[in-house]
C-alpha positions in Angstrom: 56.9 171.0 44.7 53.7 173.3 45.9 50.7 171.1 44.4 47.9 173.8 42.9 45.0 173.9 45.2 41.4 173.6 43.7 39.5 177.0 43.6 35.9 177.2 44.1 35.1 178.9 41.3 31.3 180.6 41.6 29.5 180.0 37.8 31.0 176.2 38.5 28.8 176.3 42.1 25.9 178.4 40.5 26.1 176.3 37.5 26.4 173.1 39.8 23.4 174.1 41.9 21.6 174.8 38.7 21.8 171.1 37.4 21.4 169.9 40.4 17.9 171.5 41.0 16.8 170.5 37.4 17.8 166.7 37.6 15.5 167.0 40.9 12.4 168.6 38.8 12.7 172.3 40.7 13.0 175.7 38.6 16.5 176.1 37.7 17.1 178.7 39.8 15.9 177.2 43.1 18.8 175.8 44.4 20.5 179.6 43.5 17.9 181.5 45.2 18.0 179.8 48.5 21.7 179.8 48.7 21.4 183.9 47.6 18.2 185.1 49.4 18.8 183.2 52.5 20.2 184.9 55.2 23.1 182.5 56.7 24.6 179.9 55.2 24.0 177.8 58.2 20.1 177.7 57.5 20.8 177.0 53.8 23.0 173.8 54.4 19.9 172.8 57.0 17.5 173.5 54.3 19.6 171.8 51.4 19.7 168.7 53.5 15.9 168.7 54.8 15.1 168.8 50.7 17.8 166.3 50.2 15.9 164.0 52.5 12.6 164.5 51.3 13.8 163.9 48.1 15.9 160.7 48.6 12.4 159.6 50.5 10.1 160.1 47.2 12.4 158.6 45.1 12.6 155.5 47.2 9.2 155.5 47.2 8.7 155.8 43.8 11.2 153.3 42.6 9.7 150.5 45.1 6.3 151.9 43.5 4.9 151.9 47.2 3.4 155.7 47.5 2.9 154.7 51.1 6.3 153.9 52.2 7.5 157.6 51.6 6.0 158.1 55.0 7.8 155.4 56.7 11.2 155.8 55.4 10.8 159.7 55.9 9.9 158.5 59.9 11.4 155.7 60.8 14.5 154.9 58.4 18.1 156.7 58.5 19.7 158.9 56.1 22.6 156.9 55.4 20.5 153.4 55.7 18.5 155.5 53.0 21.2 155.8 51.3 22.2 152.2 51.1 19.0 151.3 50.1 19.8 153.9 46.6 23.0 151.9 46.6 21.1 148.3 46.5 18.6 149.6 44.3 21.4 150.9 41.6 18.6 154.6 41.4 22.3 156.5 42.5 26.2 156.4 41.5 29.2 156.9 43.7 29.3 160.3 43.7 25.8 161.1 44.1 26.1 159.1 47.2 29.1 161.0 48.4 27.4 164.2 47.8 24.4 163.2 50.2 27.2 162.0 52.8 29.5 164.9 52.6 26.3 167.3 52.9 24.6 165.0 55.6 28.3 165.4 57.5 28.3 169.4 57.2 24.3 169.5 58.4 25.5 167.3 61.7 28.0 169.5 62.2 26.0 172.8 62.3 22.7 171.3 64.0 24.5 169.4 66.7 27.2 172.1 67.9 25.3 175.2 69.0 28.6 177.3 68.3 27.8 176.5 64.3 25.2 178.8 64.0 27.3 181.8 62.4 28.4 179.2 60.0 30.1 180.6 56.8 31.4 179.1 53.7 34.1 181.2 53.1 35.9 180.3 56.6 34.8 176.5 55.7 36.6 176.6 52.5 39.7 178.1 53.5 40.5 174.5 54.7 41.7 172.9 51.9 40.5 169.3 52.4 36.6 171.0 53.4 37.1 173.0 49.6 38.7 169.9 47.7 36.3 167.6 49.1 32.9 170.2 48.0 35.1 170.5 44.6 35.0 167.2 43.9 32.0 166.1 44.7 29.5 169.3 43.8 31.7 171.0 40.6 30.8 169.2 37.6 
């Protein structure tokens, strides 16, 4: 028995990125226009993540009401130690979390194997864990 594979289906990613950039206090659209007006995909997964990390930053920052430490956990804390501290500090659910990981996974990836600069996501989702895994975790 052939189980149905997910399809990435592209008003469930436009409207996913949508949300997503509202819920973060961006234009609707900004999440859309840098995936669509950017010329790679590799350079829009490194910018993703770069606003991901700023962001996780302020909001840590602004949930420990300590301006200053944006600065400080931008510089001198990990990602994923940043992301425990959203765990500890209940500010983000499972999923939310996963998202950050997966995308965090996909930017080491590119930056840290030269090879990965002609990145595209149509050859990364034609492996069906890499396009189950987005599904899940970015298709509301």
């Amino acid at each position: 028995m052939s189980q149905e594979q997910p399809s990435l289906n592209p008003n469930g990613l436009i409207a996913a990125l949508k949300t997503t950039a509202t819920a973060c206090g961006f234009r609707e659209d900004f999440l859309v226009d840098l995936l669509s007006r950017e010329t790679n995909d590799w350079s829009f997964v490194i910018k993703a993540h770069a606003l991901l990390e700023s962001l996780v930053c302020q909001l840590l920052a602004m949930h420990l009401r300590k301006p200053a430490m944006e600065y400080v956990l931008a510089q001198r804390v990990q990602m994923e130690d940043r992301i425990e501290m959203l765990k500890a500090a209940d500010v983000t659910d499972a999923n939310e979390r996963r998202m950050m990981r997966l995308l965090g996974k996909l930017r080491n990836n590119l930056v840290h194997n030269a090879n990965q600069t002609d990145f595209r996501f149509s050859e990364y989702f034609t492996n069906k864990d890499n396009r189950r895994n987005f599904i899940d975790v970015w298709v509301l």
